[in-house]
C-alpha positions as CSV (number, residue, x, y, z in Angstrom):
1,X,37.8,153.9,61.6
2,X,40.7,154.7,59.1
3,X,41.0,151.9,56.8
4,X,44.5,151.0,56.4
5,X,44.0,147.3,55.5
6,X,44.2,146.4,51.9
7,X,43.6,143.0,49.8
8,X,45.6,142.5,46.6
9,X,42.6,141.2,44.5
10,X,39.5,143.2,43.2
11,X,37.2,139.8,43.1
12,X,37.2,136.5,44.9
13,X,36.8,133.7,42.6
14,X,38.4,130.9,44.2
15,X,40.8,130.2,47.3
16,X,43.5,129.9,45.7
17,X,44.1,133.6,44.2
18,X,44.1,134.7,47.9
19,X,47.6,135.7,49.6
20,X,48.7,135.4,53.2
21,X,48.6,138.6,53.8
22,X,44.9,138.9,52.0
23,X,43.4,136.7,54.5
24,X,44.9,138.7,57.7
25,X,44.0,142.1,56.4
26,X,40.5,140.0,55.6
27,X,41.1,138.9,59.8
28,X,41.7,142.4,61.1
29,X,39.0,144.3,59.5
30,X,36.5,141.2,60.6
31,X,37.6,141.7,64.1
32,X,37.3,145.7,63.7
33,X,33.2,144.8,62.9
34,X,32.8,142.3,65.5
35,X,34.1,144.2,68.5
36,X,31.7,147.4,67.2
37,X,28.7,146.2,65.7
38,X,26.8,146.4,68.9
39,X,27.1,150.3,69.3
40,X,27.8,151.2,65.2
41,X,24.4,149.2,63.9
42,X,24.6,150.6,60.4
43,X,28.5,151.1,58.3
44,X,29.2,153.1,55.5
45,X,31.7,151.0,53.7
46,X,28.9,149.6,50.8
47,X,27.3,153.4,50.7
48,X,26.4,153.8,47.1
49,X,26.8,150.6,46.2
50,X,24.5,147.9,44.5
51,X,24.8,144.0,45.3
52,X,22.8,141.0,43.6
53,X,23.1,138.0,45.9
54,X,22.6,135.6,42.7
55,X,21.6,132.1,44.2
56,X,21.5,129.6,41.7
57,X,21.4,126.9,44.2
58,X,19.7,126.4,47.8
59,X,21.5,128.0,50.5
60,X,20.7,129.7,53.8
61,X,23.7,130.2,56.1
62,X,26.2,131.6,53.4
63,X,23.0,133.6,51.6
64,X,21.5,135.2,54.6
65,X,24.8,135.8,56.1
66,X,25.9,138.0,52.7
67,X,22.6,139.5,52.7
68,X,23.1,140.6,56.1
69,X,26.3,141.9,55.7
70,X,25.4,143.6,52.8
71,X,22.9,145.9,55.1
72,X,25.0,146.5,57.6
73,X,27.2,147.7,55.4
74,X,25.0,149.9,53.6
75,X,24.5,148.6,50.2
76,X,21.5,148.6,48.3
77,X,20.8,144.5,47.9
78,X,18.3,142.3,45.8
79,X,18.3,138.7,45.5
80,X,18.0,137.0,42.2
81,X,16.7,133.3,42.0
82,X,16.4,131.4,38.5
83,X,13.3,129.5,39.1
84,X,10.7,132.2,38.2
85,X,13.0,134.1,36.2
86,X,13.9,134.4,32.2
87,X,16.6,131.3,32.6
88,X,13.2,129.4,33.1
89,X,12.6,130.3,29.6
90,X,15.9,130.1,28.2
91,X,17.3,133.1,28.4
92,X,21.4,132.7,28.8
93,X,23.4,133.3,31.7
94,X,25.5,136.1,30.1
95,X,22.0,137.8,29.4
96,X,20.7,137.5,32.4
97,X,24.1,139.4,34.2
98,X,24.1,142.0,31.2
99,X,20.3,142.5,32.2
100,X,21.1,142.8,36.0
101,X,24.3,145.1,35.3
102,X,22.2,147.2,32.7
103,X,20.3,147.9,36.5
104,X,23.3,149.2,37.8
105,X,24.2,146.8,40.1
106,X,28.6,147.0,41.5
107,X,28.3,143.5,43.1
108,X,27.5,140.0,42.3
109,X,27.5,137.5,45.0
110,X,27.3,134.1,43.0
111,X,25.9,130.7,44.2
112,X,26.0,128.2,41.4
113,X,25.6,123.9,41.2
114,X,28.0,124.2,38.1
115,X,31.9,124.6,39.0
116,X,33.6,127.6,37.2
117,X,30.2,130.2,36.6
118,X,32.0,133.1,39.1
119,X,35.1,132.6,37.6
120,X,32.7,132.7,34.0
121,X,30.8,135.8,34.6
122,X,33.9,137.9,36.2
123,X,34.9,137.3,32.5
124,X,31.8,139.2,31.6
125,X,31.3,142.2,34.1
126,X,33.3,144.9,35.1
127,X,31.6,144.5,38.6
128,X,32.9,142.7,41.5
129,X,32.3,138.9,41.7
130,X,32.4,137.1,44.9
131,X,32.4,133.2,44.6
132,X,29.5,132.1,47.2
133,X,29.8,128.2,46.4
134,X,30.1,126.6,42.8
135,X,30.0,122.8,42.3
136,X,32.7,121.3,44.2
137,X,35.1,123.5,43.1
138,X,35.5,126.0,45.6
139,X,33.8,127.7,48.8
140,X,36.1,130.8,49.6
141,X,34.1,132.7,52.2
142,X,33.5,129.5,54.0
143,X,37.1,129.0,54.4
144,X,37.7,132.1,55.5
145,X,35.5,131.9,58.5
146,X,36.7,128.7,59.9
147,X,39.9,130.0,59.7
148,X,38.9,133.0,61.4
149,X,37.1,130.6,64.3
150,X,39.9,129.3,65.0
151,X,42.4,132.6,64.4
152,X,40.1,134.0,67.5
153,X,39.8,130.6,69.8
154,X,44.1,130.5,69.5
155,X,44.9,133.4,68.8
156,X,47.5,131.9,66.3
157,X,47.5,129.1,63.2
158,X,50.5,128.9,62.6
159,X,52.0,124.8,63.6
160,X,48.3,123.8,64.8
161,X,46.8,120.5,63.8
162,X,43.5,120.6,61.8
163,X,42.1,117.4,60.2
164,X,39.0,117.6,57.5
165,X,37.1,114.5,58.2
166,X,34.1,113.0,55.7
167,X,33.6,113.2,51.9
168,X,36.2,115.0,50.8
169,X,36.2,114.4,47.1
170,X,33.0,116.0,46.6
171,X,33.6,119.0,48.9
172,X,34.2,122.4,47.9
173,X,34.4,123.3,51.6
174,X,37.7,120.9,51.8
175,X,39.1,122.0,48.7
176,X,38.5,125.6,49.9
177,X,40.4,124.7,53.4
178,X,43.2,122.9,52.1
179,X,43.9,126.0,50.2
180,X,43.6,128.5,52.8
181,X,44.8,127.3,55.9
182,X,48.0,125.3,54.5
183,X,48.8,128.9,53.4
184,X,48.1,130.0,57.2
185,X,51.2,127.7,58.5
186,X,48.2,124.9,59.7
187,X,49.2,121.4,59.3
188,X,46.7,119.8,57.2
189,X,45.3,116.3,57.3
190,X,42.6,114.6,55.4
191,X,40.5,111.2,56.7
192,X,37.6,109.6,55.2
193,X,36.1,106.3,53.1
194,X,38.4,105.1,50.5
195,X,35.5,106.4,47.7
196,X,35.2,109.4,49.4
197,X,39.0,111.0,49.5
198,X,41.3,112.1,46.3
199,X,43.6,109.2,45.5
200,X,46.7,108.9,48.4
201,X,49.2,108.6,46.4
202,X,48.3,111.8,44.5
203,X,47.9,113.6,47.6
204,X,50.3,116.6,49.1
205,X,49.1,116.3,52.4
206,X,48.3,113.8,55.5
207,X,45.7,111.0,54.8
208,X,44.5,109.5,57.8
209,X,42.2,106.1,57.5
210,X,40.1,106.2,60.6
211,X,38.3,109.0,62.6
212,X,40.0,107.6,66.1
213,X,43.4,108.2,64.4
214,X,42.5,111.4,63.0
215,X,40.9,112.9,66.4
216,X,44.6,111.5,68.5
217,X,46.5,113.2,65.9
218,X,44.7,116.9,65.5
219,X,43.8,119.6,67.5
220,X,40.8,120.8,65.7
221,X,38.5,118.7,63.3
222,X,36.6,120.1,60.2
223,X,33.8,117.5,59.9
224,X,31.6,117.4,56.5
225,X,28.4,115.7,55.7
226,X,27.8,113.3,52.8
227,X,27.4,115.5,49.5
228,X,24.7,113.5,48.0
229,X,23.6,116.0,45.6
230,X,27.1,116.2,44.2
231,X,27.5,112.0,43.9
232,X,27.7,110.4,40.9
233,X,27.0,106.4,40.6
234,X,29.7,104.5,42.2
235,X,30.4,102.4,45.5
236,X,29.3,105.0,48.0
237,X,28.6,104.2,52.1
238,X,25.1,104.3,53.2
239,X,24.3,106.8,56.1
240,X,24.7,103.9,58.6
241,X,27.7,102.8,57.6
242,X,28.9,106.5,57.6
243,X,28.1,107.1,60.4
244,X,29.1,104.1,62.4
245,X,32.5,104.7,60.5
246,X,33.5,108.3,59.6
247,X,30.6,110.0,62.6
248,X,32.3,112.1,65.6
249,X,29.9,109.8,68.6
250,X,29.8,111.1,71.9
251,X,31.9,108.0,73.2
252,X,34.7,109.4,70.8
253,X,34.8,113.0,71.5
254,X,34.7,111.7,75.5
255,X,38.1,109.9,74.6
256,X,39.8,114.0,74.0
257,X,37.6,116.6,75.2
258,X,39.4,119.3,74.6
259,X,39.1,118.9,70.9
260,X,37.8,121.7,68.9
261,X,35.1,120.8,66.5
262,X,33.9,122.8,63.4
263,X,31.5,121.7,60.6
264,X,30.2,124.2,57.5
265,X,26.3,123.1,58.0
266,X,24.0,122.1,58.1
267,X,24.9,119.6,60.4
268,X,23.4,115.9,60.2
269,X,22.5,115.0,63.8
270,X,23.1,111.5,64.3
271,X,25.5,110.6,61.1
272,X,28.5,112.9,61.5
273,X,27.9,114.3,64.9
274,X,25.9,112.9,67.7
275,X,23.9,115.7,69.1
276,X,24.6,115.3,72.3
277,X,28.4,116.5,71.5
278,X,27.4,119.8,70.2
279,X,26.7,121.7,73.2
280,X,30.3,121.5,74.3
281,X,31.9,124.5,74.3
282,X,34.5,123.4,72.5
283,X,32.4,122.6,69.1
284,X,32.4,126.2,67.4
285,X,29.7,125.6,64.8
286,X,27.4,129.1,66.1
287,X,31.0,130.8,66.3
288,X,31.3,130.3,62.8
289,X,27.9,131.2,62.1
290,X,28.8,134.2,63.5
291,X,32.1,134.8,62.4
292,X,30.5,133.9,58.7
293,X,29.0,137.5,59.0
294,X,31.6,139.6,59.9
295,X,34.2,137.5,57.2
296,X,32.1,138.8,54.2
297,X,31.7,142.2,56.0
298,X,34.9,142.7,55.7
299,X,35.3,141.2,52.5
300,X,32.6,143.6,50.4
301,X,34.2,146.4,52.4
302,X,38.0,145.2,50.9
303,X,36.8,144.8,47.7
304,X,34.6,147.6,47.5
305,X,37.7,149.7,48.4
306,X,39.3,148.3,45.8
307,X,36.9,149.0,43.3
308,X,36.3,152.6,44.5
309,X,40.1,153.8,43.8
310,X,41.3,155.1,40.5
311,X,42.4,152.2,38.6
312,X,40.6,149.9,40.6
């Protein structure tokens, strides 16, 4: 294949540095991996090329999806974990990327619980930096691929209805999906607890107060699970209440079946889903899964371009 796609940015640190036209040259060269990878097993695009998939926090979608694009792709991969390393014993993380880079290592793929590390060590490496999830600030890739779901179930974005439904105040995911598909022509709509969503009269886009409303009004749902590790003390609803209030039941999702349903994972059977909706094929959660891979194919093989030409 002849590469003619190209992305304006040489790291990806946070939604909101990507263009319009990032994310459909992102969008074609996705689609160019999954309609091959069954007869090209192996690419070239990361040939040469090192990646650390730094995980500073748990994670097992957006980790073993990187990984795995990473060897399809090529690269030469290792995965770096603090507990059992030097940070155990103090050693800084600035010392800790200088030690990896002294390796030799192009690519860092960066998981962190503290908002703003990517954007930190980008500060500090000449490598490429990919933002894998930091604090609630920001979840790029993931944005990306459930854009991408539902780019491939329309066909289009442009003037469709998508509503992110939970805890949005402590999501990065949200944050990461307002960004990107406002920018995409989607018409954006937020709906969750009082506690849980920004404040409404700070907010520049649809706030809707109750999950019937919010399911009448879109044609596609983002739903998000309670981010307890991210909470802080404060009124917050208990999983019951949640999910008697804010959860997608079967009896709702009966009410419009042809609503399309998407949720980051993992998925909370019983509190924001029942289970019994999920094998409709209308809820796209294992299309984004698999659209998760191919999204950060494409993106290492942008970037890497990127990096590869003079200048870059």
């Amino acid at each position: 294949m002849e590469n003619t796609e190209r992305i304006s940015l040489n790291n990806l640190l946070q939604s909101s540095d990507l263009l319009e036209s990032d994310i459909y040259a992102i969008f074609k060269r996705a689609k160019y991996f999954l309609d091959n990878y069954k007869t090209i097993k192996k690419f070239k695009d990361l040939e040469g090329i090192s990646a650390a998939l730094a995980f500073f926090e748990p994670s097992t979608r957006t980790k073993l999806s990187f990984e795995l694009a990473c060897k399809r792709l090529s690269a030469d991969t290792f995965s770096f974990q603090s507990s059992g390393s030097s940070l155990s014993k103090g050693e800084s993380l600035i010392d800790t990327l200088r030690t990896i880079e002294a390796m030799g290592v192009n690519v860092y793929i960066v998981r962190h619980q503290c908002s703003g590390v990517p954007i930190f060590l980008q500060q500090n490496t000449k490598g490429i930096v990919i933002n894998a999830g930091d604090g609630k600030h920001d979840h790029p890739t993931q944005a990306l691929l459930d854009s991408f779901t539902l780019y491939q179930y329309y066909g289009k974005l442009n003037n469709i209805r998508v509503c992110i439904v939970g805890d949005i105040i402590h999501s990065r995911v949200a944050r990461a999906n307002l960004s990107v598909l406002q920018k995409l022509g989607v018409e954006v709509a937020i709906s969750g607890p009082g506690t849980l969503i920004p404040n409404k009269n700070q907010a520049d886009y649809k706030v809707i107060d109750k999950i019937e409303d919010a399911i009448d009004w879109a044609d596609a749902i983002i739903l998000l699970r309670l981010q307890r590790e991210r909470m802080e003390s404060g009124f917050l609803p208990t999983l019951r209440e949640y999910s008697q209030y804010m959860g997608l039941s079967y009896s709702l999702f009966s009410k419009k079946p042809g609503l399309i349903v998407l949720h980051p994972g993992p998925v909370n059977y019983g509190i924001e889903l029942d289970y019994n909706v999920s094998a409709f094929p209308n809820v796209l959660i294992q299309s984004q899964v698999k659209h998760g891979l191919f999204i950060r194919m494409s993106l290492l093989s942008l970037l890497v371009q990127n990096y590869r030409e003079p200048g870059g």
